[in-house]
One Martini backbone bead per residue (centre of mass of N, CA, C, O) as a GRO file, in nm:
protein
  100
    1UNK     BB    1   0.094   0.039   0.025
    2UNK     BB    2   0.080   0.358  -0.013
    3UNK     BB    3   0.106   0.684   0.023
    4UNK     BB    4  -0.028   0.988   0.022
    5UNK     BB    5   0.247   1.130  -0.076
    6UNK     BB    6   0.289   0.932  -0.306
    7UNK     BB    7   0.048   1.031  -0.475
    8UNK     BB    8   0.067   1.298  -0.488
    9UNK     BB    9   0.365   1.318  -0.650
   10UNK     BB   10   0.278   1.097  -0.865
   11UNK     BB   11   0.057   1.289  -0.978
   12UNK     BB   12   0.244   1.557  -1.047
   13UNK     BB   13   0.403   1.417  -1.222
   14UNK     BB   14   0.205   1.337  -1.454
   15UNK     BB   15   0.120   1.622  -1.506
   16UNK     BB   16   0.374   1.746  -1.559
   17UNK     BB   17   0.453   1.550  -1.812
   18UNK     BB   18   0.202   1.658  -1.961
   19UNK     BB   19   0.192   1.737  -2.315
   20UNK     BB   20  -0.049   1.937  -2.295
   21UNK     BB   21   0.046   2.099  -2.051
   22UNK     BB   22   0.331   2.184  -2.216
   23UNK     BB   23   0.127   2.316  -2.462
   24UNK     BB   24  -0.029   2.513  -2.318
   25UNK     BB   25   0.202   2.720  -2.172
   26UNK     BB   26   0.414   2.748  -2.440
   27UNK     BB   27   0.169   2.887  -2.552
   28UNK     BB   28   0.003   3.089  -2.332
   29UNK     BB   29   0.249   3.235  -2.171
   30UNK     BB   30   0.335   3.430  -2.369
   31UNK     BB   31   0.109   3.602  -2.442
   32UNK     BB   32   0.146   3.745  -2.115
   33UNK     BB   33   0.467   3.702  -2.103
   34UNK     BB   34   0.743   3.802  -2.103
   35UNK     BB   35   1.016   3.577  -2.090
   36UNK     BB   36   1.268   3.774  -2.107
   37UNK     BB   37   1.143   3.944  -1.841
   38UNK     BB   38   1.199   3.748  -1.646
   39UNK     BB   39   1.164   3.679  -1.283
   40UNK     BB   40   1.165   3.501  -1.033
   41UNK     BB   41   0.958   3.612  -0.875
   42UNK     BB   42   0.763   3.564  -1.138
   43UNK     BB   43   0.800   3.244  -1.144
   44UNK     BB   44   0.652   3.199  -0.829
   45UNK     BB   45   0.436   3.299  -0.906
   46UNK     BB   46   0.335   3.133  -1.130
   47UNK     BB   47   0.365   2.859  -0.986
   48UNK     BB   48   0.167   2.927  -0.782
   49UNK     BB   49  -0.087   2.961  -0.950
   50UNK     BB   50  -0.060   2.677  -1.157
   51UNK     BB   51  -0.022   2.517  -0.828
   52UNK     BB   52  -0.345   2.561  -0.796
   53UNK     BB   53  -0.524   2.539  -1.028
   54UNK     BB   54  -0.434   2.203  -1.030
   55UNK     BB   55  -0.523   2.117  -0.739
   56UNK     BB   56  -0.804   2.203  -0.758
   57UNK     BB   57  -0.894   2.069  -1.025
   58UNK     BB   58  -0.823   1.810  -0.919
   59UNK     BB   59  -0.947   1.812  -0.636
   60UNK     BB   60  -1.223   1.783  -0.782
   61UNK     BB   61  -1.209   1.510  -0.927
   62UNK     BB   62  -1.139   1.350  -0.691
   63UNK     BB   63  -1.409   1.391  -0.524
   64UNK     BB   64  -1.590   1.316  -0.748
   65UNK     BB   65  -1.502   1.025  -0.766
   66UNK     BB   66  -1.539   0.975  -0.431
   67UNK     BB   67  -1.859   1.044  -0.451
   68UNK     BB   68  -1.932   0.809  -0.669
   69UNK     BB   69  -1.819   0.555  -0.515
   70UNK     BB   70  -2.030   0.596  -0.291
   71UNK     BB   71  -2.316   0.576  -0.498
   72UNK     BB   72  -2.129   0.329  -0.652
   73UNK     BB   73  -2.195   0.011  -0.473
   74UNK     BB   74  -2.411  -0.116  -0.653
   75UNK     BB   75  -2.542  -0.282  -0.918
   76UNK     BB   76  -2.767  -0.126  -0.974
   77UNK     BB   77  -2.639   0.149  -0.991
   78UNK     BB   78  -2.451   0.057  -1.243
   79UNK     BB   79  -2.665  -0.013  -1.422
   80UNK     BB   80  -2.812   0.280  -1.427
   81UNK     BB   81  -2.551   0.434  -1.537
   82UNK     BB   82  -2.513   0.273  -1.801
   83UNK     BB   83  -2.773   0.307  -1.934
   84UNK     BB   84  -2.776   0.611  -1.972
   85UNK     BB   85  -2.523   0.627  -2.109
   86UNK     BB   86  -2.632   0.466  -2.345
   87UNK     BB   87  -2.844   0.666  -2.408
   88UNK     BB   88  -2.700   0.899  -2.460
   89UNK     BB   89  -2.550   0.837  -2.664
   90UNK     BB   90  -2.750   0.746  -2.900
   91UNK     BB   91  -2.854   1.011  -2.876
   92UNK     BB   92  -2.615   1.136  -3.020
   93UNK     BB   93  -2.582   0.937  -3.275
   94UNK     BB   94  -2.850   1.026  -3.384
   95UNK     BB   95  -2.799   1.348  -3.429
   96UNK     BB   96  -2.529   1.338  -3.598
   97UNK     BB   97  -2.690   1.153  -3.823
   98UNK     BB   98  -2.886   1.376  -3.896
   99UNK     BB   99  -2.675   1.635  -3.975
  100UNK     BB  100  -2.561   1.462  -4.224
   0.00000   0.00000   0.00000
């Protein structure tokens, strides 16, 4: 079993790591800071800024997955996860055909 503290960064590293996220900020974060310009204190800005939003939305998520968790404990609550889940699908697949 793991400690909190190693999923914790064991996460930290799979976001940090994540090429979307690093095609996000190096395509983003140009366009409103001169990097050239860039000082020390502005980088420590910029990472604390950066690693709150990243940590609410992920701990949103995961908060999301652990209260859906503790919903979906028997078979028939996923039973009609399931049904719902195919029917909204079946639902856009019809909407998509149609608009062809």
């Amino acid at each position: 079993m793991t400690s909190k503290s190693g999923n914790f960064f064991g996460g930290l590293l799979i976001t940090l790591g994540n090429p979307k996220v690093i095609l996000f900020y190096c395509g983003f974060l140009p366009t409103f800071v001169s990097l050239s310009e860039l000082t020390l204190p502005d980088m420590f800005i910029i990472i604390t800024v950066i690693t709150t939003v990243l940590f609410v939305v992920l701990g949103s998520y995961a908060w999301l997955a652990s209260s859906a968790r503790q919903l979906l404990k028997t078979p028939l609550q996923i039973k009609k996860l399931n049904r719902s889940a195919g029917a909204i699908m079946a639902t856009a697949g019809v909407v998509i055909a149609s608009r062809s």
